[in-house]
C-alpha positions as CSV (number, residue, x, y, z in Angstrom):
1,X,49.3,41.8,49.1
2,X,52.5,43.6,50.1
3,X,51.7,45.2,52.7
4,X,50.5,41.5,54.5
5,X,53.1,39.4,53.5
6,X,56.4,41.9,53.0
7,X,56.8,39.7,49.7
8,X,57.9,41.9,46.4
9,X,56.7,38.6,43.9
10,X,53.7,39.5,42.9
11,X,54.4,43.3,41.9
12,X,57.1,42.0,40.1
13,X,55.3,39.9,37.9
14,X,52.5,42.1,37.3
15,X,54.5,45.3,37.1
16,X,54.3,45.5,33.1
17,X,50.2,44.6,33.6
18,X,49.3,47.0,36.3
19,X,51.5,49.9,33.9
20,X,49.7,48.8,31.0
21,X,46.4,49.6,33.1
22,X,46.9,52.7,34.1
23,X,48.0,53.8,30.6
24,X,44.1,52.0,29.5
25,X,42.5,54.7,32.0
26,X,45.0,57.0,30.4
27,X,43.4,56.6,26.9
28,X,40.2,57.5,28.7
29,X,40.6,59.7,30.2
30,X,40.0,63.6,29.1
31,X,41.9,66.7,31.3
32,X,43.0,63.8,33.9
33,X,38.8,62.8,34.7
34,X,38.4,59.2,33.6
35,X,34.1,59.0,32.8
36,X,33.0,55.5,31.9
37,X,32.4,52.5,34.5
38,X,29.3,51.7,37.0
39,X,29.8,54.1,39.4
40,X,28.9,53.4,43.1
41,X,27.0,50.3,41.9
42,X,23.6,49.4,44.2
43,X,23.9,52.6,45.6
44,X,20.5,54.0,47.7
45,X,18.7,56.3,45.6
46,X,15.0,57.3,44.5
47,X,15.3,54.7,41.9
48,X,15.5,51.0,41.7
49,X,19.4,50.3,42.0
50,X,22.1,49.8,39.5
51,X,24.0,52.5,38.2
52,X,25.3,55.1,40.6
53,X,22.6,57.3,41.5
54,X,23.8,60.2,44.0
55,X,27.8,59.9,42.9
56,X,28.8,61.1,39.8
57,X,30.6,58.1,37.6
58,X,33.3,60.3,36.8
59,X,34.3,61.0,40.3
60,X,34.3,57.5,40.9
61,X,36.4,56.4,38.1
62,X,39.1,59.2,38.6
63,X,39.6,58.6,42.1
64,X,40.7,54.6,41.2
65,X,43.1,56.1,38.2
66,X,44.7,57.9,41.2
67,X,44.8,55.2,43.2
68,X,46.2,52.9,40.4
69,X,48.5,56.1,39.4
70,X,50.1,55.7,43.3
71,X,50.1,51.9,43.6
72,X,52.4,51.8,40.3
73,X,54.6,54.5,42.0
74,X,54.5,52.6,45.2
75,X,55.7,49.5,43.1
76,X,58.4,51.4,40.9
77,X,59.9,52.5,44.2
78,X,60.2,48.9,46.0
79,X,61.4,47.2,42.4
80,X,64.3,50.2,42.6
81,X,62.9,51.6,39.4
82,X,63.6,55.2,40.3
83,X,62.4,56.5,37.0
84,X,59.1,55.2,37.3
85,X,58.5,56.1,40.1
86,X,58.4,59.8,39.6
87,X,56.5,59.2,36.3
88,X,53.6,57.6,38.1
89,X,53.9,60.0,41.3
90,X,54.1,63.4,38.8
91,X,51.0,61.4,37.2
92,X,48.8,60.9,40.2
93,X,49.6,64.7,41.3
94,X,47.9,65.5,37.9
95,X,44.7,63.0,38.6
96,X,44.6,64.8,42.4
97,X,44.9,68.2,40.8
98,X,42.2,67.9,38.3
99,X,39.7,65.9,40.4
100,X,39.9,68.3,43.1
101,X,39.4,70.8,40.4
102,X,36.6,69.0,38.9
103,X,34.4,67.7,42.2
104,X,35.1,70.1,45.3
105,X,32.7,72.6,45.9
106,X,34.1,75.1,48.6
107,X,30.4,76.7,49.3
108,X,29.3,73.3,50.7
109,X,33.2,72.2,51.7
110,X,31.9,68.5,49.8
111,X,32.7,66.7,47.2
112,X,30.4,66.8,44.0
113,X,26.8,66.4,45.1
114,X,28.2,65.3,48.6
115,X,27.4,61.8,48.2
116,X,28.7,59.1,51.2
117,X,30.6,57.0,48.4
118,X,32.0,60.9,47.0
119,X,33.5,61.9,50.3
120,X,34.3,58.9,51.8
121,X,36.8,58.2,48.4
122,X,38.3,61.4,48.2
123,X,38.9,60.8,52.1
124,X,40.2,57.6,52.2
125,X,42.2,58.0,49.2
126,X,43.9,60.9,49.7
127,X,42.5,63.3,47.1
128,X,41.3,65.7,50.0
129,X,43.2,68.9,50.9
130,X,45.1,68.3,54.6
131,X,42.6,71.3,55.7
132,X,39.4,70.3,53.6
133,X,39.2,66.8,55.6
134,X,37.7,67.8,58.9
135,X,34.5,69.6,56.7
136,X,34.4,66.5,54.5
137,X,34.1,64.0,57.3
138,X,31.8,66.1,59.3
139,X,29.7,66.0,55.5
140,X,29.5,62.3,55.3
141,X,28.9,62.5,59.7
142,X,25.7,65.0,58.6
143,X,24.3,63.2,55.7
144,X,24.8,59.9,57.6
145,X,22.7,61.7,60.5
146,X,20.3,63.4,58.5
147,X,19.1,60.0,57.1
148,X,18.2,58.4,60.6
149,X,21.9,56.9,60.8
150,X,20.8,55.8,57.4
151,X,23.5,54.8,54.7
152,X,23.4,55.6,50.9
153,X,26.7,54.0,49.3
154,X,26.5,50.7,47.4
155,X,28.7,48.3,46.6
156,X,31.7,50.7,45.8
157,X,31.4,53.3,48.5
158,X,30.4,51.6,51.2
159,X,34.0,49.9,51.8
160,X,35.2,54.0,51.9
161,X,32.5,54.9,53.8
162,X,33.8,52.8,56.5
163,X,37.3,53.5,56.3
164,X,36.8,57.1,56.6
165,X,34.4,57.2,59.4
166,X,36.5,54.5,61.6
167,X,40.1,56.5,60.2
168,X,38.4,59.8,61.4
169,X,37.3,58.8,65.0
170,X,33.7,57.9,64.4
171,X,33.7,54.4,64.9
172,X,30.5,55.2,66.6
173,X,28.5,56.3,63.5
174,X,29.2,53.0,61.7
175,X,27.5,51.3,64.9
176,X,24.3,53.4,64.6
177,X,24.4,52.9,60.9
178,X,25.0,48.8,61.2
179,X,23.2,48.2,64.7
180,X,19.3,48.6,63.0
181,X,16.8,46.6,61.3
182,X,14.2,49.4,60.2
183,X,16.6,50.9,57.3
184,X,18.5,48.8,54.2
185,X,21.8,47.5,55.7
186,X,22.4,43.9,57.0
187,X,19.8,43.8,59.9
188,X,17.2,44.8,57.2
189,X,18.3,41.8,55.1
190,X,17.7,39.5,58.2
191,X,14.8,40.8,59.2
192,X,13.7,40.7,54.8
193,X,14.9,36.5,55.9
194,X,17.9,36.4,54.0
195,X,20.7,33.7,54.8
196,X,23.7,35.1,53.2
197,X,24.6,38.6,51.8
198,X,22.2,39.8,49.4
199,X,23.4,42.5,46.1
200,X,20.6,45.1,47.3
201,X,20.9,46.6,50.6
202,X,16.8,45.8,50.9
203,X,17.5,42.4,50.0
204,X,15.4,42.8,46.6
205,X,14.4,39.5,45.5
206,X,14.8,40.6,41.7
207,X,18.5,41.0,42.6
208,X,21.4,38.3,43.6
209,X,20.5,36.2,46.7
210,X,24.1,35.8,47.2
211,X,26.7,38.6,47.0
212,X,30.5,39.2,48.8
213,X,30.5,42.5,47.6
214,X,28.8,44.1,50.7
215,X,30.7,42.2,52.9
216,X,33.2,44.9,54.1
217,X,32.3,45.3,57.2
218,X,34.5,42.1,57.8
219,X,37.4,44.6,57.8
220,X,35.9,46.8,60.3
221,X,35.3,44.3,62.8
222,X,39.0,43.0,62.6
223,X,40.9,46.6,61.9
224,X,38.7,48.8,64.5
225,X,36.1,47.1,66.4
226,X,38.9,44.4,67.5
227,X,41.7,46.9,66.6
228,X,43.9,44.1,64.8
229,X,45.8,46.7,61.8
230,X,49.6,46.2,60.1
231,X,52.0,49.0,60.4
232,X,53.4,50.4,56.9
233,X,56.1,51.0,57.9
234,X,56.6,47.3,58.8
235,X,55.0,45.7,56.2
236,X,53.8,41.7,56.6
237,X,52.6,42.3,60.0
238,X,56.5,42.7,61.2
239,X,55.1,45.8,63.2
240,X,51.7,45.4,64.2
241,X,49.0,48.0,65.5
242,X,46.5,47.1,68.2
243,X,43.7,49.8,68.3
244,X,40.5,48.9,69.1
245,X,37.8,51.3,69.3
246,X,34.8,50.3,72.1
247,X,31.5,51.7,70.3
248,X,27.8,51.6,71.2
249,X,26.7,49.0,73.4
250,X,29.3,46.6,73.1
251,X,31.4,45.2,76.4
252,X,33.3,42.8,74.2
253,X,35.1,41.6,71.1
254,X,37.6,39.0,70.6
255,X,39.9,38.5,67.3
256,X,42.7,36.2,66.2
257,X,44.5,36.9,63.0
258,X,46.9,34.2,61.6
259,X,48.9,36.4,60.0
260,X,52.0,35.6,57.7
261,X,54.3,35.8,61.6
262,X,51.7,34.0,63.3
263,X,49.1,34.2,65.0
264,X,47.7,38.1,66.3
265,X,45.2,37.8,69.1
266,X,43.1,41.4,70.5
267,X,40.5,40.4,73.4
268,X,38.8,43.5,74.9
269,X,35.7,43.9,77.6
270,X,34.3,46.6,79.3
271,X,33.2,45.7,82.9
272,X,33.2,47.4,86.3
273,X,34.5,50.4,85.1
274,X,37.7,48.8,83.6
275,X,38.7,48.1,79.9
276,X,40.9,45.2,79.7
277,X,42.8,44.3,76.7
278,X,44.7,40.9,76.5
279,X,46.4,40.9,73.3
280,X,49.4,38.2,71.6
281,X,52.0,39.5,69.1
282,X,53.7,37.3,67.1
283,X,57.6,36.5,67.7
284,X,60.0,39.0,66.1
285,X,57.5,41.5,65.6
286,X,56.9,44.6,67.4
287,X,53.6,46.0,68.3
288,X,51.9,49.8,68.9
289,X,48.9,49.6,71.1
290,X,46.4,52.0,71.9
291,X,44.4,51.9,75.9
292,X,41.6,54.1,76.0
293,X,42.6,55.7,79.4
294,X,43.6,59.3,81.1
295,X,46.9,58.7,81.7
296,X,49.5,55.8,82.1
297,X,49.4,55.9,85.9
298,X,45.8,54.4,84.9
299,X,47.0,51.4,83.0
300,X,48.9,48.4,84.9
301,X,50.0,45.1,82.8
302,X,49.6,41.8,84.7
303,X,49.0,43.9,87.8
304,X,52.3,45.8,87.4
305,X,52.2,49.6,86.9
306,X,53.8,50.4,82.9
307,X,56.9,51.8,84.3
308,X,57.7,48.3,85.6
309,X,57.1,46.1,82.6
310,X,60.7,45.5,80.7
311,X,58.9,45.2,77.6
312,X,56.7,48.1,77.6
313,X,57.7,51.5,76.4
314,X,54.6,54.5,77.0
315,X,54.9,56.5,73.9
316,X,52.4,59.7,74.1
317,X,49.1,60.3,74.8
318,X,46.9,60.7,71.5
319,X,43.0,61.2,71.0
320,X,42.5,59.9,74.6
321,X,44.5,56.9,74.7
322,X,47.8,55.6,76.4
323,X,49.8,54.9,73.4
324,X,52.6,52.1,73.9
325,X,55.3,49.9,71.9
326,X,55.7,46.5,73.2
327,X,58.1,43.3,72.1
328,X,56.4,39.9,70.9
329,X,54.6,37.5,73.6
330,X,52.0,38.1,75.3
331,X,50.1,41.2,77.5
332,X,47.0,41.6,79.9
333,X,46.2,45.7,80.4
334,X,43.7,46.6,82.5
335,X,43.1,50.4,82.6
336,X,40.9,52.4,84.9
């Protein structure tokens, strides 16, 4: 809630709750490992859904202590409560120690039994070593492939499973995983005639008819496919991060976000050998945006080459884009 509206409130009233919490997973926890909870709930498996079947419980439920351990010390720091603030970041370096400790196996560079949900949390969390994530994401990339682009993580993972394959470049996995009808996943639950998000990946008709809890791919669509992200470091959308990542067979997608500054607007299409982005950032915002191109003699905005646009400043080249900082209004890239 912060970091989309740059407003303090609601931390501050639940400051004593959210402590209280993470002293509850405490008093559960044995050697930092926190074992009790559902798991990866609805998870794919050899056996009818429910519990976690291919992630361990614990690893599930010590990765969330973390991530409460670090939202608390995130919290402390913004309310100026220095103290607390290293309590709760000393506390979390525990958590990361012993989950590590517990659920990476170095033979197989994966996490536990190497689950989607189990590498995808300790990804998208944090828990992973800077030089263990490359052989974790290319674990999830493997089992993913292995399957038939097939997906295993349930209600729980699958939110991580997304963020880490979209955060680590491979947008275009999560388009051969969502882009089928023959496996479980959402074109299975049309095809099975169902008219709103079902519990079960297979739409199993013993299970609810009408669930949110798989409907993360909502956040995909806006924060990669159409590219519309916040900055941290400007939180409540005052810097704003246009990335969108083309994937599969799609020429187009078109977003608006009425964010807390107004309204954010990423429009992208592939045709003639051109990508064109027409994007609209807020007033008294600044924005970072990301053209897939060679270079930044490729790109032109409203006809002009970059160099002549006051409001346009080429940053760097990253992961073969044009990366750029631009002032508020509104922009129409076209790039070779």
């Amino acid at each position: 809630q912060y970091e989309w509206t740059d407003d303090i409130e609601l931390l501050r009233r639940h400051y004593d709750g959210m402590k209280r919490y993470v002293a509850y997973l405490g008093s559960k926890s044995r050697d930092g490992i926190v074992s009790h909870g559902l798991g990866d709930w609805y998870d794919i498996g050899p056996k009818p859904p429910g519990y976690s079947q291919l992630t361990p419980i614990p690893l599930t439920a010590t990765a969330f202590y973390y991530q409460d351990a670090i939202i608390v010390a995130q919290a402390a720091k913004l309310l100026g409560n220095s103290g607390d603030a290293k309590k709760y970041d000393d506390l979390a370096a525990q958590i990361r120690t012993a989950f590590n400790k517990a659920f990476y196996k170095s033979d197989t560079r994966q996490y536990a039994t190497g689950s989607q949900c189990g590498n995808a949390l300790a990804l998208v969390m944090g828990l992973a070593e800077p030089d263990q994530r490359a052989g974790v994401l290319e674990g999830i990339v493997q089992d993913v492939r292995k399957r038939g682009n097939g997906l295993t993580a349930g209600d729980v993972g699958y939110r991580y499973l997304l963020r880490a394959l979209a955060d680590g470049g491979r947008s275009d996995v999560i388009f051969d995983i969502n882009s089928r009808s023959d496996k479980p996943g959402y074109g299975y639950q049309l095809k099975m005639g169902a008219t709103s998000l079902t519990e079960a990946w297979d739409a199993l008709r013993s299970s609810s008819q009408n669930h949110f809890m798989l409907g993360q791919i909502t956040e995909w669509f806006y924060h990669d496919l159409a590219g519309i992200a916040s900055d941290p470091s400007g939180p409540g959308f005052k810097r704003i991060v246009i990335h969108p990542q083309p994937v599969g067979d799609v020429t187009w997608a078109r977003a608006k976000y009425d964010s807390i500054r107004g309204p954010i607007v990423s429009d992208w299409k592939l045709a003639d050998g051109k990508f064109t982005l027409t994007v609209a950032i807020p007033a008294n915002t600044t924005a970072i945006i990301w053209i897939p191109a060679k270079n930044s003699a490729a790109v032109t905005e409203g006809g002009k080459s970059l160099a002549e646009v006051e409001r346009v400043k080429v940053l760097r080249m990253e992961s073969g884009c044009v990366v750029m900082e631009v002032e508020s209004g509104k922009y129409a890239f076209v790039a070779k």
